[in-house]
C-alpha positions, -999 to 999 in steps of 0.1 A, spaced: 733 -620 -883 768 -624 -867 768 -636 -827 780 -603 -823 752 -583 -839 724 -605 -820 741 -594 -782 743 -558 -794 706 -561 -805 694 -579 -777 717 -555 -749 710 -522 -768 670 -535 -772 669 -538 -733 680 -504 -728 659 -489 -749 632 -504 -741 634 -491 -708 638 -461 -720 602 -456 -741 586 -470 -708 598 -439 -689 592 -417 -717 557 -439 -717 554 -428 -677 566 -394 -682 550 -368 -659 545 -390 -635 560 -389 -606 581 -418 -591 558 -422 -560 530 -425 -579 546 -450 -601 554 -467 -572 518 -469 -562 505 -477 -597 531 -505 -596 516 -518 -563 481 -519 -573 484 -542 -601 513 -562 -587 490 -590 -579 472 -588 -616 485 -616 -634 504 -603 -668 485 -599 -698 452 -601 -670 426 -577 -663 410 -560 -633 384 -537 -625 391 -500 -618 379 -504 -584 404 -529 -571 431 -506 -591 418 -472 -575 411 -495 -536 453 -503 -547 462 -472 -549 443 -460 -522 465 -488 -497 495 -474 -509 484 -439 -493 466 -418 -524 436 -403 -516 407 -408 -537 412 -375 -552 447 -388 -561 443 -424 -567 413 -407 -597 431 -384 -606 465 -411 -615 438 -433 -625 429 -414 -656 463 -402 -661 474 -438 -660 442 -444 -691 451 -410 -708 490 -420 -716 480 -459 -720 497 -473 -691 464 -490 -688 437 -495 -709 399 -507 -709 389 -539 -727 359 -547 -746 345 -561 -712 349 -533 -693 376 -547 -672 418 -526 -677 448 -540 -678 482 -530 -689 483 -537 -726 520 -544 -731 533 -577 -712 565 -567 -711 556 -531 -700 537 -547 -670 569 -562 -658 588 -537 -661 565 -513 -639 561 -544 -614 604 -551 -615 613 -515 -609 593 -497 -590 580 -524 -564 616 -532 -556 621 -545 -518 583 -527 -515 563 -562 -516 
């Protein structure tokens, strides 16, 4: 590969990358990405947590409990988060975690 194929791959890859994590968050809103992005700030990439810290997160940043649930399982159902073997969620994708954290918690730490 030339040096100008590998910075097209690795610009273009960025972009759409970002783009199947918003199709990946898609109906959504931006608030409650937001909030989903705030309660697992703190959760160490490629860590897990336990759905009652995530729902007590989401909670702080103003759901109710009706919502926080409800994003909750929305959040499981489109595999923004998932359950491990021990019980325990996390975010499954490293990168995606980042992502979440990087835009949607900006100047909101």
């Amino acid at each position: 590969m030339t040096d100008e194929g590998l910075k097209f791959v690795l610009e273009n890859g960025a972009e759409y990358r970002a783009m199947y994590y918003e199709k990946r968050a898609h109906d959504i809103d931006k608030e409650l990405r937001e909030a989903l992005a705030r309660a697992v700030m703190d959760v160490p990439v490629d860590s897990t947590t336990t759905r009652t810290i995530i729902i007590n997160g989401l909670k702080q940043g103003g759901l109710t409990k009706k919502e926080a649930d409800g994003l909750f399982t929305q959040a499981l159902d489109q595999g923004l988060i998932d359950q491990r073997e021990d019980g325990d969620y996390g975010i499954p994708i490293p990168s995606f975690h980042n992502w979440l954290v990087d835009v949607y918690t900006k100047g909101k730490r």
